[in-house]
C-alpha positions in Angstrom: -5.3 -73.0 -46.3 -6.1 -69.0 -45.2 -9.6 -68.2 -44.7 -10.7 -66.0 -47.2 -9.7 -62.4 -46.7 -7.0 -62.8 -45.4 -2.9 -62.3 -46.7 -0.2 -64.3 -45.1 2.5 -62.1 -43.3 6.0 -62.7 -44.4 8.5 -62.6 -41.2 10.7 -59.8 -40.9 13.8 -60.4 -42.0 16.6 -61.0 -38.7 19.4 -58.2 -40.3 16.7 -55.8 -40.4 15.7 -56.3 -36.8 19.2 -56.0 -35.9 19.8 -52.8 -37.7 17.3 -51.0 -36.4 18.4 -52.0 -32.4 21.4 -49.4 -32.3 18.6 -46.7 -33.9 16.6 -47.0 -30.9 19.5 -47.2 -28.5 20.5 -43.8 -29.8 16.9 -42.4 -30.0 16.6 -43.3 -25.8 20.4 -42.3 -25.3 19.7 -38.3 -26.3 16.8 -38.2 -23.9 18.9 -39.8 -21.1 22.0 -37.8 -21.4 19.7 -34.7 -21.2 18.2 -35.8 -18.1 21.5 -36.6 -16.7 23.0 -33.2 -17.6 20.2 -31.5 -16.4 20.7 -33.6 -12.7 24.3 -32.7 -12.6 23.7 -28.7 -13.2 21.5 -28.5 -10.2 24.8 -29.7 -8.2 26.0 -26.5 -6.6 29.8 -27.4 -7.0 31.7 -26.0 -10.5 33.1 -29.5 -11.4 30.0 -31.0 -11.3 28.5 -28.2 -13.2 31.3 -28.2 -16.1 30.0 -31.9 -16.7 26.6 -30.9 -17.6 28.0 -28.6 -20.2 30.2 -31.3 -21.3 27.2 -33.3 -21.8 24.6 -30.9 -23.5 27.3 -27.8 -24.6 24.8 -26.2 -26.6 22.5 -25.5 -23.2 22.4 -22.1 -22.2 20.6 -22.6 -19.4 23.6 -25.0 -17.8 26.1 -22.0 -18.8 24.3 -19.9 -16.2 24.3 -22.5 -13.8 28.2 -23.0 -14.4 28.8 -19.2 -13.5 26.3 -19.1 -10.4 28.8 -22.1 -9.1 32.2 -20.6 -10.2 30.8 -17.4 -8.9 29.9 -19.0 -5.7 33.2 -20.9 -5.3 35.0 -17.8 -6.1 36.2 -18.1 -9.8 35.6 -15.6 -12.6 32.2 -16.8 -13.7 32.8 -14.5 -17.3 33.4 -17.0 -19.6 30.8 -19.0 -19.1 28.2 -15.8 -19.2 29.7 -15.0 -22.3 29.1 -18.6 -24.0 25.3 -18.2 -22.2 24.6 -14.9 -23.8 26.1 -16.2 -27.3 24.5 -19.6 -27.2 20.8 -17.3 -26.3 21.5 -13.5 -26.8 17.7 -12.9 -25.9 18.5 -14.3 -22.3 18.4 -11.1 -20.0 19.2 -12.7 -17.3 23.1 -13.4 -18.8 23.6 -9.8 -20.2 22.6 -8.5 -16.6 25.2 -10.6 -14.8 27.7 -10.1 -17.5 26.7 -6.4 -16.2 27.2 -7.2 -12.6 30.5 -9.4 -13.2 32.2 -6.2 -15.4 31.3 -3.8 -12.6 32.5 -5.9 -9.8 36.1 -6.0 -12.3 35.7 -1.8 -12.3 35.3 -2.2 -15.5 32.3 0.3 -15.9 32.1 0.8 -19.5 31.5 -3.0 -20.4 29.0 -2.8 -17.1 26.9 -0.5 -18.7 27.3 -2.2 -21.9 26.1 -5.2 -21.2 23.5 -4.0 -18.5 21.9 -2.1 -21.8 22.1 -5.5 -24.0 19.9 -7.2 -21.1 17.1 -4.1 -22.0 17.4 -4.8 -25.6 17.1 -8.0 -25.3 13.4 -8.0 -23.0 11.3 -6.1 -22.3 10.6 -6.7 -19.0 11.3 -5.6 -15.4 14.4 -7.1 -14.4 17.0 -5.6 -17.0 15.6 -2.4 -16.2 15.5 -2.5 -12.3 19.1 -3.3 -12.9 19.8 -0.8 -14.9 18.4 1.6 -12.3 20.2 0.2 -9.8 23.8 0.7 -11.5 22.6 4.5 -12.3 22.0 4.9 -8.6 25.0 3.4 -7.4 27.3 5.5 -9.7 25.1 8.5 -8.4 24.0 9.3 -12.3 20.7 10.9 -12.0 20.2 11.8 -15.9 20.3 8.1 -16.2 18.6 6.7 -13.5 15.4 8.2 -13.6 14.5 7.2 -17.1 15.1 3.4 -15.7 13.0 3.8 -12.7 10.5 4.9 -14.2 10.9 2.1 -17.2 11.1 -0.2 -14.1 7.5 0.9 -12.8 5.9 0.8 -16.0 7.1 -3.0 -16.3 6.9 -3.7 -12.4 4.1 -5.6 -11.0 3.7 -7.1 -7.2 6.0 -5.5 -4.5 6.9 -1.7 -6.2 8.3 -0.2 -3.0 11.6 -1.2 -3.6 11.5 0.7 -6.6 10.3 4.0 -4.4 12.0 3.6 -1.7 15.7 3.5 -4.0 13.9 6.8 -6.0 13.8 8.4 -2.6 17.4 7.6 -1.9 18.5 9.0 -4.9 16.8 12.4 -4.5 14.0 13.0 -1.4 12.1 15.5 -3.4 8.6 14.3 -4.0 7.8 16.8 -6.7 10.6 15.4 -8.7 10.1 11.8 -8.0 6.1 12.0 -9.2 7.3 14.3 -12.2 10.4 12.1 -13.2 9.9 8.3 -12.0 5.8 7.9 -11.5 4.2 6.7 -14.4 0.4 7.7 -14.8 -0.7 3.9 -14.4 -3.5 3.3 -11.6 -1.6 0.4 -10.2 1.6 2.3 -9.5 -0.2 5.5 -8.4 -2.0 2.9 -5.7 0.9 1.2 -5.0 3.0 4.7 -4.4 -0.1 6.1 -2.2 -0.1 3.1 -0.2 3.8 2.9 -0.1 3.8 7.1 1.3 1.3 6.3 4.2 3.3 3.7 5.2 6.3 5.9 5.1 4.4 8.8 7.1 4.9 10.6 4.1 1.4 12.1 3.6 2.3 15.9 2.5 4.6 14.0 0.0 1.3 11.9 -0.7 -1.2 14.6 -1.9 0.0 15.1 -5.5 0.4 11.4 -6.4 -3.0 10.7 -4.2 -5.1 13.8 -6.9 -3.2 12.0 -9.6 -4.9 8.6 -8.5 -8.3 10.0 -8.5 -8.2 11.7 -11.5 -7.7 8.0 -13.0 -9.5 5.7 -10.2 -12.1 3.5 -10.6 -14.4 1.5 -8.0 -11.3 -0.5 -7.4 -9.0 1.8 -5.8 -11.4 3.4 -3.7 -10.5 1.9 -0.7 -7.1 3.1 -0.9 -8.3 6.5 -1.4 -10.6 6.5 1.6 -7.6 4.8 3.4 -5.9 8.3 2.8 -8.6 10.8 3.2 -8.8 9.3 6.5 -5.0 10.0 7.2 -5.0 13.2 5.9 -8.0 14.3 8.2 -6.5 12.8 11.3 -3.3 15.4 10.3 -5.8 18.1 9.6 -4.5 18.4 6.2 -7.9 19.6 4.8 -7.5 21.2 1.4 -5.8 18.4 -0.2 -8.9 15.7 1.1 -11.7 18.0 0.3 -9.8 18.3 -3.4 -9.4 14.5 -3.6 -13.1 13.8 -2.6 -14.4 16.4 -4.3 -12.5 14.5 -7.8 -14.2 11.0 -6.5 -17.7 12.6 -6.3 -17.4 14.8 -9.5 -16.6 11.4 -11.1 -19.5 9.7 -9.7 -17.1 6.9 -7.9 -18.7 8.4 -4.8 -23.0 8.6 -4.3 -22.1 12.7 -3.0 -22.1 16.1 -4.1 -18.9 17.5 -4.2 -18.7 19.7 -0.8 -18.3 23.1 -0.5 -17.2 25.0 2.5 -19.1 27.7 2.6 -22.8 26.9 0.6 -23.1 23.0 1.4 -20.2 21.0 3.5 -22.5 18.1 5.2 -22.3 14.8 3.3 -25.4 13.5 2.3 -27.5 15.2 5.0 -31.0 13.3 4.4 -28.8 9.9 4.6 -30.0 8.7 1.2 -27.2 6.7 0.3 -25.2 3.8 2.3 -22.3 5.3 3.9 -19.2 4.7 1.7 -16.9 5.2 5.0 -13.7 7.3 5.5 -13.0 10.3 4.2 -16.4 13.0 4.8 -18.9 10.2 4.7 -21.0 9.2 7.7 -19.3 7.2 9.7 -21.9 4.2 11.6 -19.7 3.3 14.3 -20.9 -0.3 15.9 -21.3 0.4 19.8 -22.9 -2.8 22.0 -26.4 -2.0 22.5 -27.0 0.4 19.9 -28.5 -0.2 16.0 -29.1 2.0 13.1 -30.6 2.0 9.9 -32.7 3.3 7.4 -36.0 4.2 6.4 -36.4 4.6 2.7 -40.0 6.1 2.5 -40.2 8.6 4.0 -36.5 8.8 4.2 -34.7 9.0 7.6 -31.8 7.7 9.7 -33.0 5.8 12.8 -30.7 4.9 16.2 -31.8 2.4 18.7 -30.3 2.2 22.4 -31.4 -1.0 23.7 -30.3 0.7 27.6 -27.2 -1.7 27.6 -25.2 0.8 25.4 -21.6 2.5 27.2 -22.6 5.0 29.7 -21.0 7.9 26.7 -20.9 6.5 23.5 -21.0 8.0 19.6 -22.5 5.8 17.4 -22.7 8.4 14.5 -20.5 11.3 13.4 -18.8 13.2 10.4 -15.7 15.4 9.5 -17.0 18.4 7.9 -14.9 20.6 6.4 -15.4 24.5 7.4 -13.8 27.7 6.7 -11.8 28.7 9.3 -13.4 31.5 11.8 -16.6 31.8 10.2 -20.2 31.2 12.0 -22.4 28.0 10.7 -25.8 27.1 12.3 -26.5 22.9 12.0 -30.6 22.6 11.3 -32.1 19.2 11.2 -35.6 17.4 12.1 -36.0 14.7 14.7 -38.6 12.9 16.7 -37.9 10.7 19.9 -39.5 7.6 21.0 -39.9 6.5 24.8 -36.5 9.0 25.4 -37.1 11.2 28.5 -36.9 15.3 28.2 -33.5 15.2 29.4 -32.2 11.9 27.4 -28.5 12.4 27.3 -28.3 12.4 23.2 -27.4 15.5 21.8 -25.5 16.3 18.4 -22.0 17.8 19.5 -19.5 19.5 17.1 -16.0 18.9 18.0 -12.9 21.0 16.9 -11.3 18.0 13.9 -7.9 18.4 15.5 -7.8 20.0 19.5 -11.0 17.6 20.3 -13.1 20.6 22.1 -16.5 21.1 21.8 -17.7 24.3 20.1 -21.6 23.1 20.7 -21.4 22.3 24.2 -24.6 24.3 25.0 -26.5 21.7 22.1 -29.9 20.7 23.8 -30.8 17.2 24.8 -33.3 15.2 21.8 -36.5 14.7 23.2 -39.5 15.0 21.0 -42.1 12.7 20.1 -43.4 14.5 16.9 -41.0 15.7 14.4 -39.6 18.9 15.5 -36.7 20.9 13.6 -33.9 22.1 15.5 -30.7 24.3 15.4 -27.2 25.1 17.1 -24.5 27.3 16.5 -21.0 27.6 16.6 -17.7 28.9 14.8 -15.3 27.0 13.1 -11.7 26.6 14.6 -8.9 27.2 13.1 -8.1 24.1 11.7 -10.9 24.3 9.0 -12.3 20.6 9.9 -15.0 19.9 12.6 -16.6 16.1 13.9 -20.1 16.1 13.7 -21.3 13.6 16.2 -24.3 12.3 17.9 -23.7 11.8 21.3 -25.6 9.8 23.7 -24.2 9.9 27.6 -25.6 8.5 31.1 -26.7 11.9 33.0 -26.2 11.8 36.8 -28.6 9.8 38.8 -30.6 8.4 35.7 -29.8 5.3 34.2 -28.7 4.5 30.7 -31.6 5.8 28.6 -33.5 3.0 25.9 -35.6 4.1 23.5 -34.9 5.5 19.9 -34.5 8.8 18.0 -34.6 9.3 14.0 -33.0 12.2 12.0 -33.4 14.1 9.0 -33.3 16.9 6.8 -29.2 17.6 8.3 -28.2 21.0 6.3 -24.8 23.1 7.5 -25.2 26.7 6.1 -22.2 29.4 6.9 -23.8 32.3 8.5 -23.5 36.3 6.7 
């Protein structure tokens, strides 16, 4: 008797249970040929490779893997391309060595072909970085740059391969940014970056405006990075145009310079330094620390006495027209710094190093005091504004403190 609730299960019948064994057997063997075909097309031989296709024929994947161990062994991987790029005709990576294959044969037209079938079929990088690649090497410019440029508006990571083939193909840099360069911040940086490291900086000044025209915060480092090597060539116009572009754009905390009216950076030191380019540089030197006062605002520099017996802890390229007469006018005050302290602003020549201020008088005041020195610019249009600070003979290493304010640079009638 059942308790109540409860229905009596009838026992599966024994011909049922042995029907259904060779269902599952099949339903595991699929899953286990699969794995096994997959095991054998990672073998690097072509034997072992035509098994996995045996196994799983409709794989495209194990096709490809076929021809990279025909290839390697030194057999005519085509065939199997071909039944890859049937079997999956949106699989680039067959068409494009299908591409390689046929050119390798001389057989240029199905090269091209097939290279052009690997575009169609994606849209990404690879197909077209081959496709630039066969242009260059059959020396087709009309071609090629369309596909470089494809390339970089696909590329992402490493570019400079892409730049450095565009410059094998033609070294002109005006035709490179015009032709292969697409107006996309990532490859501007990237092409910047790629021409400083090629010494390439003339060649850099187009593409470099071009980058700030579209920068943000982001690629302002690389920007600075530049300004810097263009001022350390003296190449002046070009920086004071880029800089002039970040500050106009508010991606620097400046006014835009102007040689002849206002060419200091941020002369009452109102904003942190953003480094490179015409900003303040704060150099750290042992024994010496800066900073400063918001209210009222000034820069202040403290030599502890243990500072380097000459030593320039602050100092500025300023750009100047060449020839012409400027007067530097600031206010400082001294504390505990005797009358002939050994700190004095100098203004050095941006690319011969002399000093045109040499006659600049030592800081010593204990009240606020304004001040003023002379000189021409050089020839090069760029000067180093720099504090100085140097051990005098017979004194010793001075330690006190001096602060500064109110800097203006005015070109003289």
């Amino acid at each position: 008797m059942l308790p109540a609730g409860t229905f009596a299960r009838k026992p599966v019948p024994k011909i049922l249970i042995l029907a259904a064994i060779p269902a599952m057997a099949c339903i595991a063997y699929w899953p286990l040929r699969l794995a096994w075909a997959d095991h054998l097309s990672r073998a690097p031989d072509a034997d072992t490779a035509v098994r996995a296709v045996r196994l799983s024929p409709g794989d495209a994947d194990f096709r490809l893997k076929l021809a990279e161990a025909q290839q390697a062994a030194g057999a005519d991987p085509t065939a199997a391309l071909e039944a890859a790029a049937a079997l999956d005709p949106g699989n680039a990576d067959a068409w494009i060595r299908l591409g390689v294959a046929a050119e390798m044969r001389g057989d240029l037209g199905a090269a091209e072909s097939r290279l052009l079938d690997a575009a169609h079929a994606s849209r990404q990088f690879a197909p077209r970085w081959a496709l630039a690649n066969y242009y260059f090497r059959r020396g087709n410019e009309a071609h090629f740059w369309p596909w470089a440029r494809e390339s970089l508006l696909m590329g992402y990571g490493d570019l400079n391969p892409v730049f450095r083939l565009c410059w094998h193909m033609r070294p002109d840099a005006g035709i490179i940014l015009e032709r292969a360069i697409p107006e996309r911040r990532a490859v501007l940086d990237a092409y910047v970056l790629f021409l400083i490291q090629e010494g390439r900086l003339a060649a850099s000044e187009p593409a470099a405006m071009k980058l700030a025209a579209l920068a943000n915060t982001d690629d302002q480092w690389i920007l600075a990075a530049w300004c810097d090597r263009q001022l350390d060539a003296g190449a002046v116009p070009a920086t004071l145009e880029v800089w002039n572009t970040l500050c106009a754009r508010h991606l620097l905390p400046y006014a835009p310079l102007d040689r002849d009216r206002a060419p200091l950076t941020d002369g009452d030191f109102a904003a942190e330094s953003a480094g490179g380019g015409f900003a303040w540089r704060l150099d750290p030197v042992a024994g010496v620390t800066m900073g400063r006062n918001r209210s009222p605002r000034y820069l202040w520099v403290d030599f502890s006495g243990d500072q380097p017996e000459t030593c320039a802890p602050l100092w500025q390229f300023v750009p100047v027209t060449p020839g012409a007469s400027y007067s530097l006018r600031f206010e400082y005050h001294t504390s505990e710094l005797p009358s002939a302290s050994g700190l004095r602003w100098s203004v050095f020549d941006g690319r011969m190093g002399i000093d045109l201020a040499a006659g600049s008088p030592w800081l010593s005041s204990p009240d606020w005091k304004p001040a003023e020195l002379a000189f021409t610019a050089p020839a090069g249009g760029l000067v180093r504004l720099t504090l100085i600070c140097q051990r005098l003979p017979g004194a010793t290493r001075i330690a006190g403190s001096v602060a500064l304010r109110h800097l203006s640079l005015e070109r003289q009638p």
